[in-house]
N, C-alpha and C positions, 0 to 999 in steps of 0.2 A: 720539197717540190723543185725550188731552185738547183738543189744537185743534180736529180732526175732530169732537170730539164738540160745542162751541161753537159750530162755523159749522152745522152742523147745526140746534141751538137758533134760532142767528140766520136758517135759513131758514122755520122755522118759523113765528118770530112776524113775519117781513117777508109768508109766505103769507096770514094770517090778517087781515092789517092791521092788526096793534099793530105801534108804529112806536119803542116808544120802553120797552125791558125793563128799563132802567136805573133808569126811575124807577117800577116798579114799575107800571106802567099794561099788567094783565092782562085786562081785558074781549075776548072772547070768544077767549080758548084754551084749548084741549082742558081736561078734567081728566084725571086717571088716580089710579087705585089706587095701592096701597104697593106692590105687585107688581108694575108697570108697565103695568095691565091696564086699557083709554081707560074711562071713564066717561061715559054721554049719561045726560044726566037733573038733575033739580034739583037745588041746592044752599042750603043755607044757615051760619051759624058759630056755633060754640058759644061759650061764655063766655066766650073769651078771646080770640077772633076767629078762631080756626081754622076752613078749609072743610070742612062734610062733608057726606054723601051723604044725599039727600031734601029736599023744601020744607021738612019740623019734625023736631027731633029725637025718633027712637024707639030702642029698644038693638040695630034693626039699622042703625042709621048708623054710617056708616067715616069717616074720615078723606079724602079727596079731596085731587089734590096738581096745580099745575103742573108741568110738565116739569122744569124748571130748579130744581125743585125735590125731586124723584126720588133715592133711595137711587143710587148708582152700577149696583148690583146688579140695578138695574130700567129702566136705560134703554135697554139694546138692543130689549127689548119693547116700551116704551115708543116709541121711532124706528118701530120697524117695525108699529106700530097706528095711527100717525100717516103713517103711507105716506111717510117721509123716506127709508128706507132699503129696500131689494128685496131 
């Protein structure tokens, strides 16, 4: 399950053209929620570099995540908002 879940990742960021996940080089892939729910829209990082939701920080910014970065618990939805998975 965990490779499935990988090569998945890996079709991902080949779709988008980032070519290179290892080194961290994430310019333009999806965001999503802690929930797995895609996120369109601005970003920016708070104090410590973390991404989150809106151009400036107000107290309703969330947290915003890459995939591969995703609680386990969130990435079926996460796959299937990102149209990997039917």
């Amino acid at each position: 399950m965990l490779v499935a879940l990988l090569q998945s990742v890996e079709k991902l960021v080949l779709k988008i053209g980032v070519t290179n996940l290892k080194n961290n080089i994430m310019k333009g892939v999806p965001h999503f929620k802690k929930d797995g729910t895609i996120f369109h829209g601005t970003t920016h990082k708070d104090a410590k570099g973390k991404l989150m939701s809106g151009k400036t920080h107000t107290k309703r910014s969330v947290y915003v995540y890459h995939i591969n970065e995703l609680p386990k618990k969130s990435l079926m939805k996460a796959y299937k908002q990102a149209k990997l998975l039917k």
